[in-house]
Structures are given as structure tokens and as C-alpha cells.
C-alpha positions as MATLAB code, in Angstrom:
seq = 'XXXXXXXXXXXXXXXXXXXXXXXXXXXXXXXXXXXXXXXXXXXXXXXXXXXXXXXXXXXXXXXXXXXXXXXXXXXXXXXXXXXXXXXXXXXXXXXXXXXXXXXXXXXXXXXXXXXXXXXXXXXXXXXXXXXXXXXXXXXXXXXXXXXXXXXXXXXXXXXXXXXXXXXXXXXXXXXXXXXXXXXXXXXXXXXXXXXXXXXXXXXXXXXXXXXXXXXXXXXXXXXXXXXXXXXXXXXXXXXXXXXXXXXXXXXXXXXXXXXXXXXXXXXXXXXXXXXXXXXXXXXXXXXXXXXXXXXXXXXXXXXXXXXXXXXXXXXXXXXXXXXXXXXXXXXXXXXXXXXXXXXXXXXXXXXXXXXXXXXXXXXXXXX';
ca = [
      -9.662   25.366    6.778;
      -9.299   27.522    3.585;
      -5.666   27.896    4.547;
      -4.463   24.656    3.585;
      -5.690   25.080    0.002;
      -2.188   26.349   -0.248;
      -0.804   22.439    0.474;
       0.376   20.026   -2.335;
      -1.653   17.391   -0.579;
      -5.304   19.190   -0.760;
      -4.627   20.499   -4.085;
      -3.901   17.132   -5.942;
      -6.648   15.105   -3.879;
      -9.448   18.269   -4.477;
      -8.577   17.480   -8.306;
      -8.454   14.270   -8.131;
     -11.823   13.684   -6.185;
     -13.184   14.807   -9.248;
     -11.913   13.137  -12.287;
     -11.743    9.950  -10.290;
     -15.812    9.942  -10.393;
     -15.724    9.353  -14.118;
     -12.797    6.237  -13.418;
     -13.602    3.361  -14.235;
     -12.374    1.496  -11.097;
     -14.900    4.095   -9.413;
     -18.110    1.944   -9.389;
     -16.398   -1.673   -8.899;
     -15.293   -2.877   -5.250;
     -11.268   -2.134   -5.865;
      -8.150   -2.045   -3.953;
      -7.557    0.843   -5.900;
     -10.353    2.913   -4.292;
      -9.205    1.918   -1.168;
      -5.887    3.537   -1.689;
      -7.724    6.759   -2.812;
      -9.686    6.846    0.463;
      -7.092    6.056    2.526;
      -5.544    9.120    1.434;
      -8.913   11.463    1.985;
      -9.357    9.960    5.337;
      -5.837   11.215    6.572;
      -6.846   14.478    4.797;
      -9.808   14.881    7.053;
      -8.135   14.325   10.284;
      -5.469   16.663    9.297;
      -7.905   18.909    7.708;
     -10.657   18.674    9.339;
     -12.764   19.564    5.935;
     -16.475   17.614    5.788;
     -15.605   17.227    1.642;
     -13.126   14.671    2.281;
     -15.702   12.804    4.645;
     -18.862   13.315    2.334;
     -16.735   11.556   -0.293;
     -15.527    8.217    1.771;
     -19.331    8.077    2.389;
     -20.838    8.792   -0.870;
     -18.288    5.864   -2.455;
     -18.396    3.691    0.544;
     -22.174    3.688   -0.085;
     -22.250    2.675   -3.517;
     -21.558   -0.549   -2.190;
     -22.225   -1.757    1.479;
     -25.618   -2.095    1.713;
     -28.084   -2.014    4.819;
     -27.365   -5.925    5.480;
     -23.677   -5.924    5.640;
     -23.598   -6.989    2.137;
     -20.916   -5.546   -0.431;
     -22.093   -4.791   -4.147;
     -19.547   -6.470   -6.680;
     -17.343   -8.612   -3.825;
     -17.334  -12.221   -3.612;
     -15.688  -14.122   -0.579;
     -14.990  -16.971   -2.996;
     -12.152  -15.290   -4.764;
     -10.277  -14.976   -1.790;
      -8.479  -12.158   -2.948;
      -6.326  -10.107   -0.499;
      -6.751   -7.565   -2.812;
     -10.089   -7.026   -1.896;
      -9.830   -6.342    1.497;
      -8.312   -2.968    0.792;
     -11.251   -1.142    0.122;
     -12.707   -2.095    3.683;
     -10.487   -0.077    5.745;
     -12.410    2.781    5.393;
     -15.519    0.469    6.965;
     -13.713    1.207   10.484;
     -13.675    4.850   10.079;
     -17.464    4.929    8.666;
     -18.067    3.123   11.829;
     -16.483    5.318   14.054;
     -17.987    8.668   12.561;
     -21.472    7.542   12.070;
     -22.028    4.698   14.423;
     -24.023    2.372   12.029;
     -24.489   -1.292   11.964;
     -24.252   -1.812    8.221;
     -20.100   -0.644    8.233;
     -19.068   -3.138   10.762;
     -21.825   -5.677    8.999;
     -19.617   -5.657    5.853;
     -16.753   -5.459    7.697;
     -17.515   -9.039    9.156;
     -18.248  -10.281    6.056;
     -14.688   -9.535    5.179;
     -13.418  -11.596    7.821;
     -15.034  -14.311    6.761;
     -12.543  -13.975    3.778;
      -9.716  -13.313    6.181;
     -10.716  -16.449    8.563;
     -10.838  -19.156    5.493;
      -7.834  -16.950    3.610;
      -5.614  -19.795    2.529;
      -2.250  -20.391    3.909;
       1.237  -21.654    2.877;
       2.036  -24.069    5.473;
       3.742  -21.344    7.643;
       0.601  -19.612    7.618;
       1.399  -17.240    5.509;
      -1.789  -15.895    3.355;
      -1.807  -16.654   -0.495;
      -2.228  -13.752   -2.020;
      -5.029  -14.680   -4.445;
      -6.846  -18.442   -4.645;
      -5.369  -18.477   -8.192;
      -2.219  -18.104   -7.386;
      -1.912  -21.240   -4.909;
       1.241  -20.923   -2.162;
       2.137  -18.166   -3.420;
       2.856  -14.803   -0.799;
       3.299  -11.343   -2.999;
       4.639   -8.516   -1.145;
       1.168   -6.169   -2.546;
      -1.397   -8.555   -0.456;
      -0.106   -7.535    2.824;
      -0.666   -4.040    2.503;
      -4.125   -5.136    1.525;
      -5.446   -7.062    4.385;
      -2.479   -7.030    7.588;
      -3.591   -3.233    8.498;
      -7.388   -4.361    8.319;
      -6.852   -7.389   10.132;
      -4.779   -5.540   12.972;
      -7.763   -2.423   13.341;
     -10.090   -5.267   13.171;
      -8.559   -6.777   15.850;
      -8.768   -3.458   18.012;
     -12.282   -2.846   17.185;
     -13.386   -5.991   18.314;
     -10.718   -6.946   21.123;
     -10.167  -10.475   19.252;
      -6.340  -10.696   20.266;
      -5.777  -13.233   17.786;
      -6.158  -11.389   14.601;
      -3.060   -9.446   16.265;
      -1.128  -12.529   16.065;
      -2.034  -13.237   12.748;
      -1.467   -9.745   11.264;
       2.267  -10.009   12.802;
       2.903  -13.274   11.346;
       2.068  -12.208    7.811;
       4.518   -9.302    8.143;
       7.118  -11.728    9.813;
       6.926  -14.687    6.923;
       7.106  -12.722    3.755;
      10.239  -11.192    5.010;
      11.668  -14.275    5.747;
      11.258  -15.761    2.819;
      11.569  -12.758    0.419;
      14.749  -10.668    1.832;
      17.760  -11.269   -0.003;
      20.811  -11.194    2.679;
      23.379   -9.371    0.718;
      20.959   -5.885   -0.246;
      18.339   -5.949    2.167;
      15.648   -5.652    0.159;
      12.584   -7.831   -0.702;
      11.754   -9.411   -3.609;
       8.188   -8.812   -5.053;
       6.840  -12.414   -4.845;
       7.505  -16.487   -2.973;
       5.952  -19.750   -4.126;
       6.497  -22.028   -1.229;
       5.691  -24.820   -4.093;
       8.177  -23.540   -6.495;
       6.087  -24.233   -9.098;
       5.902  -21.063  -11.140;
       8.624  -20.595  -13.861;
       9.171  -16.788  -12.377;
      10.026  -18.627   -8.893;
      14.150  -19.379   -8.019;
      14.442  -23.234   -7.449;
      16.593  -22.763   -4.574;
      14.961  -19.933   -2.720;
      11.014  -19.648   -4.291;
      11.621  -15.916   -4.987;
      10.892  -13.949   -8.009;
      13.575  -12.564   -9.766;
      13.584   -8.573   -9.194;
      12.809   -6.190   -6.197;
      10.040   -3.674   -7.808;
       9.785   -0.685   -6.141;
       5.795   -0.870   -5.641;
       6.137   -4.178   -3.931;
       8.606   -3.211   -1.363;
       6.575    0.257   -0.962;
       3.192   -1.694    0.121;
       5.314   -3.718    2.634;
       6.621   -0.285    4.401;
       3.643    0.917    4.199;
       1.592   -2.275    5.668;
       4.005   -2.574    8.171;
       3.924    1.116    9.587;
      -0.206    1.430    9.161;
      -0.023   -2.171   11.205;
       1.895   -0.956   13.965;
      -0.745    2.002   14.382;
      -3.350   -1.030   16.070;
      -0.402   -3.246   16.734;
      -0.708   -3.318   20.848;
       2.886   -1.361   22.471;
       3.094   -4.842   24.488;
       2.398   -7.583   21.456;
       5.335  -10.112   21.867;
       6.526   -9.532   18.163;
       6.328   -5.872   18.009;
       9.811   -4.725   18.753;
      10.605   -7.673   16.172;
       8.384   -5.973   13.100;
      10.075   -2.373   14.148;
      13.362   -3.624   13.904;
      12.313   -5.018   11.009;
      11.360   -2.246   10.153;
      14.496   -0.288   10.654;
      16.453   -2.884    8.691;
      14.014   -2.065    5.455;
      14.754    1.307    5.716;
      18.164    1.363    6.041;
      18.225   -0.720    2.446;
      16.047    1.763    1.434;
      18.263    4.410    1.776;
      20.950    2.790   -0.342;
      18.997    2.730   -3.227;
      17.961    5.850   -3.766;
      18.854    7.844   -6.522;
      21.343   10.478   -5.140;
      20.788   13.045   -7.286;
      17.091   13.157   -8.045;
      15.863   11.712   -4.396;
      13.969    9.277   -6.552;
      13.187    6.102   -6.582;
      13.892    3.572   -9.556;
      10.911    1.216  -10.645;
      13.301   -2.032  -10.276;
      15.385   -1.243   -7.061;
      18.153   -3.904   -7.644;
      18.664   -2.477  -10.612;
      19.435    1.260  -10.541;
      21.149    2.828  -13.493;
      19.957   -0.003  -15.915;
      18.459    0.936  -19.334;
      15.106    1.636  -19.390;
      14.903    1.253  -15.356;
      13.355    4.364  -14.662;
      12.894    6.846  -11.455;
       9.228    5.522  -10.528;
       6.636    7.955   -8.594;
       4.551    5.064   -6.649;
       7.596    3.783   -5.351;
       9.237    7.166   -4.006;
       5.417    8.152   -2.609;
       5.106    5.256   -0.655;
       8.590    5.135    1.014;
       8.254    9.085    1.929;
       5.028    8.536    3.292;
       6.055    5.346    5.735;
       9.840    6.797    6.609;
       8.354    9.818    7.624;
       5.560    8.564    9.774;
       7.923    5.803   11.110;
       9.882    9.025   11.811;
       6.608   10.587   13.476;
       5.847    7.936   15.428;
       8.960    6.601   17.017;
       9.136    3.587   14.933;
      12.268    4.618   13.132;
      15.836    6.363   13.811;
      15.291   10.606   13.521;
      17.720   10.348   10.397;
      15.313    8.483    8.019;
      13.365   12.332    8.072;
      16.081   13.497    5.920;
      15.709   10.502    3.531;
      12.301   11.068    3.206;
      12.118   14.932    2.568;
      14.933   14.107   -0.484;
      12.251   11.925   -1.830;
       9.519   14.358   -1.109;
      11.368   17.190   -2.823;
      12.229   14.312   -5.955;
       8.556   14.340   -6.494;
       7.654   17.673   -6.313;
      10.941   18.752   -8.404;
      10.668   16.064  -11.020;
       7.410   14.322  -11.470;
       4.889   16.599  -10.372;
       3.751   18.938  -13.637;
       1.729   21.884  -13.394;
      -0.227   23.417  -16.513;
      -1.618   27.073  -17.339;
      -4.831   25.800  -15.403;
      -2.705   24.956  -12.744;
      -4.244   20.759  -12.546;
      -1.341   18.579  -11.491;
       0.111   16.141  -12.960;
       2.002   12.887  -11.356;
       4.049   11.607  -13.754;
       6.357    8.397  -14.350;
       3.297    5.938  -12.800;
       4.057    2.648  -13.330;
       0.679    1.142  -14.395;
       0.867   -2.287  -12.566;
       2.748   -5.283  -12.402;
       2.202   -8.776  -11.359;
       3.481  -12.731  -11.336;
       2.171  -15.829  -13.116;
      -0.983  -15.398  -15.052;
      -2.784  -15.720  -18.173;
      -0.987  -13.988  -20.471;
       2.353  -14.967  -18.525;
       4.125  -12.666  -16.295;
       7.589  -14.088  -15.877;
       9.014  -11.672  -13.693;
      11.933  -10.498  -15.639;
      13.512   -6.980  -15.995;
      11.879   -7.076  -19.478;
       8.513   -8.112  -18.001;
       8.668   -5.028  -15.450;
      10.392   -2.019  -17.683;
       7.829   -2.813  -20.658;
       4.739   -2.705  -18.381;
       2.751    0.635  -19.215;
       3.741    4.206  -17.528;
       0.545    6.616  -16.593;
       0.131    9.913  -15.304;
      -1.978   10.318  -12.392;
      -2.315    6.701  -11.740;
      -4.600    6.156   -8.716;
      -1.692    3.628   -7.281;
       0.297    6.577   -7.196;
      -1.580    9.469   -6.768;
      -3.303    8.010   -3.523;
       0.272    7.232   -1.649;
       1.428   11.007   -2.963;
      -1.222   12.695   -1.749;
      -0.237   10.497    2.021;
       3.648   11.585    1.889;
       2.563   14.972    1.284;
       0.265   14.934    4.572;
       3.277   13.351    6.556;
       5.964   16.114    4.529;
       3.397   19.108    4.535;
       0.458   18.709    7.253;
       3.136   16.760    9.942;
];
């Protein structure tokens, strides 16, 4: 379809496919390149363009061998991280029918299935990071678990996709904003945790964006008659309206630290601002949200394209004001304080942020 070549979307992922061969995330199992294919998957059903598929396949490849086995993964970490990347292992499945894809898609449920809990249930997000739930992990594994669940007709992994989305707001939402602090340590242990509530001490941007974005990629497999559903799309509602004030007025943007707008150094951040266009607007799309959320989302679409998206003589885009990555806890230290999060690196064309982008601007351009 030559004529989308025109489209924001097609033009950043067709340049990015490219460069992101010579990453070095490219040839390691990575949540990272599951975000990126994520991305080229919507492309191709929007598209319809064989590239975007040949390129799923080609890195897909690298790793899941003929066995079900998955080069450079280990089910010991018990990472949720690293469930990411096996999304793409249901559309493989569906397009080409072969054994190995839902092999290695197995042998991440055998991750999922010993995964361990806080004693809600609620999945650590890493083994070395003990009772702790971080807001990242569940856009990692609760959409796999919930497609899994559909693929297979295993009911419970339904259940147990809604209760991750259910506990980590819980425990994470702070009453007076809204909005959802990055991290919880049921042991309150950690020196970044609160004593009295377990949470971290700032709402980043990123954090809150892979909850939106779990919860509305969850709700595609989620069955329309699961007992909790209409709970997790109110919830989802409620998110969104928080959302809405915190974003910058003038710019449509985002800031990195969202209980913090205005403060030095707190900056308008483009992962952020991708990933709550790209879940407001298919909540809008879908029915899970209110019809005036579309309005909030096209601000933040226009932010992007007015103010962090560069363009050179060559015409090769540019996605600016990336934040690089954040995390809790650790080795060195990551205490969770505003200084921790405004002095953490800032990228252009970060794949954390290109990859949820290039998904707003399917929702925003291809709808």
C-alpha cells in the first residue's frame, strides 16, 4: 500500500527497521524488541505490507528454535520482563501455523506458572527484587497471559491476568491525584519504599504509560463476560481521567515525573505522551473509554509531532526527549527520588519510545 508511505507511523518504523539491526538489544531476547514488534505487527494489520511481517519473523527466528527452545532466555530469572518479547509468538502462530511458536510460547508459561507472588498474588516483578510489584512488569506479561489464555481456552490465566491489573492499582494509586506510583514492596524493605503505604516515592510517566497500555492490550483477550471486566474498564476510566489533569496544557505533553509538573529539570517526556495517546485513543476505539478522551489524545499526538519529532535535510526522524530508563533498588542504588529520575540519561530514538510512537500514530493516523 504505497499510499501510506505518506503516514508518520510507516515512515519512522521503515527507518527504524533498519538502524535497529545494528542495536545492540537486537540479537539478545529483550523486552525492548518486543516493544519494537509490537509496533510492526499493528503496522501489518493496518498496512497490510509483507516487510513488516518478514521482519517479526526474521527476529523472532534468531531465537525460538525448532524445539520450543528460546536462544539467550532462562526461566530461572523469572523476569516479567522477559515475557515481552513472546507476544509476537501468538501472531507467528497464527500466520504460519507452526509448532515451534506455540512450543516457546509454553515454555514461557512455565515462567508465568512458578512467577512468584506477593501474598495477594500479585507477580514480583523480577526474582531479585523479592515482593516487590513495579508498574513496567505488567505490561510485560498480563497481555501475554490473557492471549495465552484465548489461544488455549485455559480460563484461569484470565483470572490471573485480571488480578495483576487489579492489585497493583490497589496498592499503588494515591487517593488524592489518581495516579500510580511506579513501584510497591509488600515487605517494605527497600529504602525507596514509604513505611506506611510500600510505595515508591514519584509517579514516572513510563510506569503509569505501561499500565494503560497493559490494561487496554488485556482487555483485547479479556472475555466481554469475565466477572472483573467492567471493574478493570472503570478502572480504566478513572486512570484516564488523572491523566488528563496532568498534561501539559500548552505543549499536549507529557512530563517525565507526573506529580511533579513544572519542577526544575522535570521535563516534557516522549515515552510517556506515546504511550498514553496510543491507549486513550484505542480505549476511545474500542468502547473502553468516554468519546472525550479522543480529544486528549490527539493534543498529545500533535505535542509529539510539534515538539519532539525532528526532521533533517535527509528527511530521517528524530524522537527526541527519550528518557533512557529508570528503575528501583539495585546495585548501584536506585532510591527513587526526583534526583534519581531527572538525572537518568535522555536519548533520541530510544526503542522504549520509538516503539509506543510508532503505535499512537497507527491509532491517530491509520484509525
Amino acid at each position: 500500500m504505497k499510499e501510506t508511505l505518506q503516514f508518520t507511523p510507516v515512515r519512522m518504523a521503515d527507518q527504524f527497521m533498519e538502524s535497529y539491526r545494528n542495536h545492540q538489544l537486537y540479537p539478545t531476547w529483550h523486552y525492548e524488541n518486543g516493544c519494537l514488534l509490537k509496533a510492526l505487527e499493528e503496522l501489518y494489520h493496518r498496512t497490510g505490507e509483507a516487510k513488516y511481517y518478514d521482519y517479526i519473523r526474521e527476529l523472532m527466528d534468531h531465537f525460538i528454535q525448532e524445539d520450543g527452545t528460546i536462544r539467550s532466555y532462562n526461566v530461572e530469572e523469572y523476569n516479567l520482563d522477559q515475557i515481552n518479547q513472546g507476544k509476537s509468538l501468538f501472531f507467528l502462530m497464527d500466520q504460519t501455523g507452526e509448532a515451534k511458536y506455540r512450543k516457546a510460547a509454553d515454555l514461557l508459561m512455565v515462567q508465568l506458572k512458578g512467577q512468584p507472588r506477593t501474598s495477594e498474588g500479585g507477580f514480583w516483578h523480577k526474582k531479585i527484587y523479592p515482593f516487590q510489584i513495579w508498574l513496567d512488569g505488567l505490561y510485560m506479561a498480563t497481555p501475554f497471559l490473557t492471549q495465552y489464555g484465548a489461544v488455549t481456552g485455559e480460563e484461569k490465566w484470565f483470572d490471573r491476568a485480571a488480578l495483576q491489573l487489579l492489585l497493583v492499582e490497589k496498592h499503588t494509586r494515591d487517593p488524592r491525584s489518581g495516579l500510580l506510583y511506579h513501584g510497591w514492596d509488600e515487605s517494605r524493605e527497600q529504602r525507596w519504599s514509604s513505611g506506611e503505604t510500600g510505595c515508591s516515592p514519584h509517579v514516572w510517566s513510563r510506569a503509569m504509560g505501561w499500565y494503560v497500555m497493559a490494561v487496554v492490550d488485556t482487555l483485547d483477550h479479556l472475555p466481554v463476560d469475565h466477572e472483573q471486566r467492567g471493574q478493570i474498564v472503570g478502572i480504566f476510566e478513572r486512570v484516564a481521567n488523572a491523566l488528563v489533569h496532568v498534561q501539559d496544557q500548552q505543549t499536549g505533553l507529557w512530563p517525565h515525573l507526573l506529580d511533579q509538573p513544572g519542577r526544575e529539570r522535570n521535563y516534557l517526556e516522549a515515552s510517556g505522551t506515546s504511550m498514553f495517546v496510543y491507549a486513550l485513543a484505542k480505549g476511545v476505539r474500542k468502547g473502553y473509554l468516554s468519546g472525550k478522551f479522543k480529544e486528549t489524545a490527539a493534543k498529545g499526538y500533535q505535542g509529539l509531532l510539534q515538539h519532539l519529532l525532528q526532521t533533517d535535510r535527509e528527511g530521517v526522524l528524530s524522537l527526541t526527549q527519550c528518557n533512557g530508563g529508570a528503575g528501583l533498588g539495585g546495585s548501584p542504588y536506585r532510591d527513587g527520588s526526583y534526583e534519581y529520575y531527572v538525572t537518568e540519561s535522555i536519548r533520541i530514538n530510544d526503542p522504549k519510545s520509538v516503539a509506543p510512537f510508532i503505535l499512537a500514530g497507527v491509532e491517530m493516523e491509520l484509525a
